[in-house]
C-alpha positions as CSV (number, residue, x, y, z in Angstrom):
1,X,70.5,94.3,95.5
2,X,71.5,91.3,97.3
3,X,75.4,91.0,98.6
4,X,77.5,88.8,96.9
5,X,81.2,87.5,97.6
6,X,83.3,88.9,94.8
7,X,86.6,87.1,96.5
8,X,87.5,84.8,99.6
9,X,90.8,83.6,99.6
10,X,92.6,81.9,103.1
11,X,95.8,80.5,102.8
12,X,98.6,79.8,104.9
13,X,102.3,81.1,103.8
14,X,105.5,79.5,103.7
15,X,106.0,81.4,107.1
16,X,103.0,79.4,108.7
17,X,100.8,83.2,109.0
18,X,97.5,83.5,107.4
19,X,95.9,85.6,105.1
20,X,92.3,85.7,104.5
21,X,90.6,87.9,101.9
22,X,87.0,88.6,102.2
23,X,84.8,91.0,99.7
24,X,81.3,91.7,98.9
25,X,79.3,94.0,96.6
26,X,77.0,95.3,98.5
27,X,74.3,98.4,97.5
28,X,76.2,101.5,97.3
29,X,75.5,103.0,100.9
30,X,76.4,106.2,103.2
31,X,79.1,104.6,104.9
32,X,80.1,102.1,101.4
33,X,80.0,104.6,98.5
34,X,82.0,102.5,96.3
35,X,79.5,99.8,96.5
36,X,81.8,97.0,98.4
37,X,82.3,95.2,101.7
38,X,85.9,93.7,102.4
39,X,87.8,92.4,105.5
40,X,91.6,91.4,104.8
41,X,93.6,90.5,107.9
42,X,97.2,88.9,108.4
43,X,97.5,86.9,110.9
44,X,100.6,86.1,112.9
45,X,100.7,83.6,115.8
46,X,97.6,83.7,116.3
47,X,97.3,87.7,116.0
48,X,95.8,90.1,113.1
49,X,98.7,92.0,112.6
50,X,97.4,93.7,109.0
51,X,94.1,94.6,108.7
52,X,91.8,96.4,106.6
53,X,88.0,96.8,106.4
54,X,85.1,99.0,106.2
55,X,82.8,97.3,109.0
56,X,80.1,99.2,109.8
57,X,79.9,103.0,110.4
58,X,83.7,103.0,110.6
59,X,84.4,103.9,107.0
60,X,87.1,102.6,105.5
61,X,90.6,101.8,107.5
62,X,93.8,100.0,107.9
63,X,94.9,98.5,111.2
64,X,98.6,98.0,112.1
65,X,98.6,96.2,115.3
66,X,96.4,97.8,117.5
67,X,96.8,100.9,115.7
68,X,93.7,102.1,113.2
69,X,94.1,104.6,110.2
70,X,91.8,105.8,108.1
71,X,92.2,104.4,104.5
72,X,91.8,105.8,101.1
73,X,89.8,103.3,99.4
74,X,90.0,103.8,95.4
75,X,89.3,100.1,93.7
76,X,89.4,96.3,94.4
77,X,92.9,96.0,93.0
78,X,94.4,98.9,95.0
79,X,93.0,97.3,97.8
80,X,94.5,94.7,97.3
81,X,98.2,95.5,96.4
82,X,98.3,98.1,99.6
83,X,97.5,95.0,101.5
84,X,100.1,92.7,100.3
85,X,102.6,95.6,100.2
86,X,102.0,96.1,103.8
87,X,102.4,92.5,104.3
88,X,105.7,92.4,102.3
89,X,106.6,95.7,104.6
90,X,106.1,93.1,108.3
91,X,107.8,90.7,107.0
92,X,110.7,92.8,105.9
93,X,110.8,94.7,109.3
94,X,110.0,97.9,107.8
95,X,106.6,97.6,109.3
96,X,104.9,100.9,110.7
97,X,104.2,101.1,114.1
């Protein structure tokens, strides 16, 4: 099975901060068992403040600043709302550190 980009979005909000979403199915793997690739990051001033991705032999994970957590990976569209909830989370303050 050949990759192939389920969704890329990149946009700039109304605060000026991007958000780029990247995601791939991929051959159900070892380290992918749900069969997907992704790699969503906010970025603010210039600085990935929200991340989340499953690069390679790292498993799935969340990164808060510099800090990385593992991440319970359960479909496309919980993956998704986690990541916007943790945006909504920054932007309110009531970000986790």
């Amino acid at each position: 099975m050949k990759s192939e980009l389920v969704i890329y979005k990149k946009v700039t909000d109304a605060l000026g901060n991007t958000i780029e979403i990247k995601i791939w199915q991929v051959r159900p793997s070892t380290h992918k068992p749900h069969g997907y690739k992704y790699s969503l990051v906010y970025i603010v001033n210039d600085i990935r403040v929200i991340g989340y991705d499953n690069a390679e032999r790292k498993g799935d994970h969340r990164h808060y600043g510099q800090i990385e957590k593992g991440y319970d990976f359960k479909d496309i569209d919980n993956l998704l709302e986690d990541f916007y909830k943790d945006i909504e989370k920054y932007r309110e303050g009531n970000y986790e550190n």
